[in-house]
N, C-alpha and C positions, 0 to 999 in steps of 0.2 A: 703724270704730268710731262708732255712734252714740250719744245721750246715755244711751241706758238701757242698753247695753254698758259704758261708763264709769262710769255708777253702778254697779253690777255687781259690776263690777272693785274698787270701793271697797270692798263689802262685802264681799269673799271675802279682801280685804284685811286688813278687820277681824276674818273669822273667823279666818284666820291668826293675827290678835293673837291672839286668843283663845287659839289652840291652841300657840302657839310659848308664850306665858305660863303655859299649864298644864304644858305640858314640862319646861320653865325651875324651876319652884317646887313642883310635884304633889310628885315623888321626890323632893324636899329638904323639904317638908312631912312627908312621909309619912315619910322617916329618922326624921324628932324624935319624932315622936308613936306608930310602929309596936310594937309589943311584940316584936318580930321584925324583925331588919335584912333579912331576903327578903321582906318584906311591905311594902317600900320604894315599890314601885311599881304596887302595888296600886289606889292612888286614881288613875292614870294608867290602869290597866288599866277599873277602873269607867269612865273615861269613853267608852270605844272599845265593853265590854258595854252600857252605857245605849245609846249609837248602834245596837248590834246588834238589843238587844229594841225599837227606834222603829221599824225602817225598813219594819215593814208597817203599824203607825198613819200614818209619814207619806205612807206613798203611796195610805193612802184619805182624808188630808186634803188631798191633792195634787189628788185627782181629783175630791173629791165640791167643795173649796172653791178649787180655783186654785194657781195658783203664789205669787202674793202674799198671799192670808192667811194661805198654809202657813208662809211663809216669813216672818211678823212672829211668828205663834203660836211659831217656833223661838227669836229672840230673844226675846222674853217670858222662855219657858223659861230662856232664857242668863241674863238678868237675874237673876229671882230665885237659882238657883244659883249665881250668884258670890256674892250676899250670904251663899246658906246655907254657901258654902265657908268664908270670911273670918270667920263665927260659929264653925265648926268647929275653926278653925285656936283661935281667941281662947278658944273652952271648951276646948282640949285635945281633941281628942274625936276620933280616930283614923276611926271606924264611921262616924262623921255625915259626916266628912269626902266619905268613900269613895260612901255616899251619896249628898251632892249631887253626886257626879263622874255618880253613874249617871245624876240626872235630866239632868243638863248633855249627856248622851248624848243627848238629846233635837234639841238644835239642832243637835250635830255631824251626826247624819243628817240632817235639814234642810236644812243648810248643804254636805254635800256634791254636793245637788243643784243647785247653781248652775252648776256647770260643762255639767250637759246644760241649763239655764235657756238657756247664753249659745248655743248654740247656735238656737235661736227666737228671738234675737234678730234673728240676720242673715239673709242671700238665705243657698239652699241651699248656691252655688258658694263661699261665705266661711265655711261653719262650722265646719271645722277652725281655721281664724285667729282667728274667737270664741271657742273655747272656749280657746285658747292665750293669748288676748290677755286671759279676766275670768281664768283663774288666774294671768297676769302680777301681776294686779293683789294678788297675795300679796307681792308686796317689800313693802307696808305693815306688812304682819307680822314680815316680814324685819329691819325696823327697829325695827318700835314695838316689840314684843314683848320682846326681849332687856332693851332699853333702860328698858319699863315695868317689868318686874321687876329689873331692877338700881336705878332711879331710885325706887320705890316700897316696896323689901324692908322700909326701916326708917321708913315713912310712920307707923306706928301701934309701940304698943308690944309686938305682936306679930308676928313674924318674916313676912315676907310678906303679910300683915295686910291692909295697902295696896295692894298689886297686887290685893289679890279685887274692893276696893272699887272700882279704877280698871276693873277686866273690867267691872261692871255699867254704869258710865259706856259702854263700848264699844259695849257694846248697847244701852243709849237711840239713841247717835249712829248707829249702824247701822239703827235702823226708823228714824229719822226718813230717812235718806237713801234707801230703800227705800221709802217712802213716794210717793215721784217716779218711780218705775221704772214703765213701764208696759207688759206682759208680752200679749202676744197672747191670743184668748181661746181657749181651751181645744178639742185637736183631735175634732170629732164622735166620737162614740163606735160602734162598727161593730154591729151587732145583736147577733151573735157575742160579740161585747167581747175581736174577735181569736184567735189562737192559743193554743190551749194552753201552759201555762210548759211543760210537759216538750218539747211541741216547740221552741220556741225554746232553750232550752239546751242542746238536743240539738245545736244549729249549730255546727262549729267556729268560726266568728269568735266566738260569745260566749263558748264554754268556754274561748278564747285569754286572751278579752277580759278574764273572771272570774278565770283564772290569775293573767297577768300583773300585771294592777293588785291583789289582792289579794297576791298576794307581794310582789310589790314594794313597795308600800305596807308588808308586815308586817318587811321587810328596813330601813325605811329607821326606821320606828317600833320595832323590833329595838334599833338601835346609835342612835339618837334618844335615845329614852328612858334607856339608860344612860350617856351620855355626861354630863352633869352628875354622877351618882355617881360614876359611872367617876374625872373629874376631880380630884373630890374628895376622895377615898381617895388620888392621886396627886399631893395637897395642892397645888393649884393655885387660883387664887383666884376668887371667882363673875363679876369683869371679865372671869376669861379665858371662863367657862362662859360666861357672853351673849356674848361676841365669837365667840365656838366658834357658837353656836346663831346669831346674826346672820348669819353668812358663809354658813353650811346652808339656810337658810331663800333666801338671796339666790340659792345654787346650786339651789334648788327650783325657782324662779318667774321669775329675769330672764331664764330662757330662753323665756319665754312671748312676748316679741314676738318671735322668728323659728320656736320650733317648729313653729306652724301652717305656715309657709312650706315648711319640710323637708321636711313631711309631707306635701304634696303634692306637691313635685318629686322625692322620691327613694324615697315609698311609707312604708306605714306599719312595715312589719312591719322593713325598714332602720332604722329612726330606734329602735325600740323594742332591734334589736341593738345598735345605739351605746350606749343606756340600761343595759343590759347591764356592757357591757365598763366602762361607768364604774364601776359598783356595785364589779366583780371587782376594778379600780384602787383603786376605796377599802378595798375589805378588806387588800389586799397593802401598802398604806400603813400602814391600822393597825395590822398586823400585825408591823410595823419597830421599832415602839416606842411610849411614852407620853407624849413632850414634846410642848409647846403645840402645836408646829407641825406637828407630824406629826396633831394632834387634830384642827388648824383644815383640812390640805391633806384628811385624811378624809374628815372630814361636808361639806366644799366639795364634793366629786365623788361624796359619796351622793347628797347634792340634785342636781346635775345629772343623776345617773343614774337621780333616782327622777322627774325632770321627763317626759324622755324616756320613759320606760316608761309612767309615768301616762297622758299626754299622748294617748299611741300608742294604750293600750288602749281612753281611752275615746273618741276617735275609731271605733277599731274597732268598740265596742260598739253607736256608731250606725249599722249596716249591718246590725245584727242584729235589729231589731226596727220592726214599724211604727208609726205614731201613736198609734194606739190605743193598743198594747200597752206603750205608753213608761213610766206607771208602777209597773207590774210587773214589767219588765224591767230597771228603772233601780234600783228596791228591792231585783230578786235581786242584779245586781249588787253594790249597797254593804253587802248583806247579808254576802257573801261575802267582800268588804273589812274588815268589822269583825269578824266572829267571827275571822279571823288576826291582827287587829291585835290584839284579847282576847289570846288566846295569846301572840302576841310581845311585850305588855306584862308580862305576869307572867312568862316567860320571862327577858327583860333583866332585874329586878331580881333573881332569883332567882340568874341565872349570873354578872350583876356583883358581887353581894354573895358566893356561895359558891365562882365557880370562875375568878371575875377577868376582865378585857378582852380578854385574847388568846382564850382557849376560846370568847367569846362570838361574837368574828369571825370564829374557823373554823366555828362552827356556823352561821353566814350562809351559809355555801358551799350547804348544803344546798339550800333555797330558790329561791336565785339558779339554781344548775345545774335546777331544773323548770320553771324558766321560760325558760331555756336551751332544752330538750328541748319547750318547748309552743312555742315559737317557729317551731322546727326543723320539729315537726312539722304547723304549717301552712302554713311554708312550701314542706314536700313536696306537701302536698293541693293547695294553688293549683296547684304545677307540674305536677302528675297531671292535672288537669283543663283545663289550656293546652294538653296534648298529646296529647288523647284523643279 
């Protein structure tokens, strides 16, 4: 870990706030104001569609202007969308809400890119550990988060009011510290400008790659997202919601200083099974029942399940594509991460609100079992091609 790894790690930290506080308050915004209780999670959903329609703006701000001013232009973005959120909230205003969640989309795809950032951070022989060690740096989120919006709910005379205010603060502190970062300069560009996307996607390790972090992701943003409703219908109080979403957030990210390490002594596509069988753990959990404990033992082993699988895929993803080709390969990617997290955001509110907790966990199954069968199925091709 050097120092611009460490800073790094802070910011991705802080985008975690960000995201674990729109979790936390979006869908408990969205109840009050919605005209429709399945429309709950709608401003939750804008924010994952806003990331989907950026991620081919940011990867020609990536390329034409650097990884550093991409990545201040993303905060920016954050800034003022907290305030237009925190306005929305205070006018009543459902739509505007929804809105700023899309532009706030903005810096969610921005900010997704820091994990292949940490990666150019280090020697080649250490960047699985980089990349494991700046999403470490999400326990920040882990904490602040919950704790911001539970400490802020009644800062202002409008219900959450003060956590939009406190988001904008995150992002001032977030460029200034990114400020300091200093980011290698950009890799020559090849005449070509590389492969074709249809060939690169064609590779099994990125269709693995695309799979599994895109569902998994959409699995853990699925039972995420409704888990504060979820609670709340099952009249439990919002200390349990942020202590529910605290301990999730913690099983997301403290596994980040040893994944990297796993992941190179026992192979990727292992570690991404173990992410697996967590996930299945957590549904069969929540499947048991609705008391606190069975909430908190849940989302504890989604997060580590969804660590694991993340972790694994986008490791993987760096084997599939060269220098050059890295920001267009890194935008299909999280392209295909947020169009399922779209879906599985208005999905959760939709099935929390009309057909309850348990139906929502069994239709988790579905998901989980294709990336089951995408696992499965590269790990035949490797061994087809060991013994050929």
């Amino acid at each position: 870990m050097n120092r611009n790894l460490w800073l790094l790690a802070i910011c991705q930290g802080l985008f975690l706030t960000n995201n674990v506080t729109f979790i936390a308050i979006n869908g408990l915004v969205g109840l009050n104001l919605a005209p429709l209780g399945w429309m709950a999670t709608l401003p939750v959903m804008g924010y994952v569609v806003g990331g989907a329609l950026s991620t081919g703006l940011v990867a020609r701000t990536q390329r034409r202007f650097g990884r550093k001013t991409s990545f201040q232009l993303g905060l920016a973005v954050a800034f003022v969308s907290a305030l237009l959120c925190g306005y929305a909230a205070y006018q009543h205003n459902f739509w505007l809400l929804i809105t700023a969640t899309v532009i706030a989309g903005y810096y969610n795809a921005n900010a997704q890119l820091y994990r292949f950032a940490a990666a150019e951070l280090a020697l080649p022989a250490f960047r699985e550990k980089a990349v494991s060690l700046v999403m470490a740096g999400g326990l920040l989120g882990a904490v602040a988060g919950p704790n911001l919006a539970a400490g802020t709910r009644n800062l202002t005379n409008v219900p959450f009011g003060g956590a939009y205010l406190a988001l904008a603060g995150v992002a001032l502190l977030a460029m200034a510290l990114l400020a300091f970062v200093r980011f290698p300069p950009p890799a020559r560009q090849a005449a070509s400008g590389g492969r074709p996307m249809s060939e690169i996607m064609r590779q099994p390790a990125f269709i693995v790659a695309a799979a599994a972090s895109a569902l998994g992701y959409g699995v853990m943003n699925l039972l995420m997202a409704a888990t504060p409703i979820a609670m709340q219908i099952c009249s439990l109080p919002f200390s349990d919601v942020a202590l529910v979403l605290e301990w999730h957030v913690i099983g997301m990210f403290a596994p980040g200083f040893f994944t990297g390490h796993l992941i190179r002594r026992f192979g990727t596509l292992p570690i991404m099974a173990v992410g697996l069988a967590l996930n299945l753990l957590c549904v069969a959990i929540a499947l048991s029942g609705v008391d606190f404990t069975q909430f908190l033992a849940a989302l504890f082993l989604l997060g580590l399940g969804w660590n694991f699988l993340f972790t694994g895929a986008t490791t993987l993803a760096l084997t599939a594509y060269r220098p050059e080709e890295k920001d267009r390969a890194q935008g299909a990617l999280n392209f295909c991460v947020f169009v399922v997290l779209a879906v599985s955001s208005l999905t959760s509110g939709v099935l929390v609100t009309t057909q309850g907790w348990t139906l929502l966990n069994w239709g988790s199954l579905l998901p989980l079992g294709l990336t089951g069968l995408a696992l499965a199925w590269l790990a035949l091709k490797r061994w087809q091609s060991q013994n050929t």
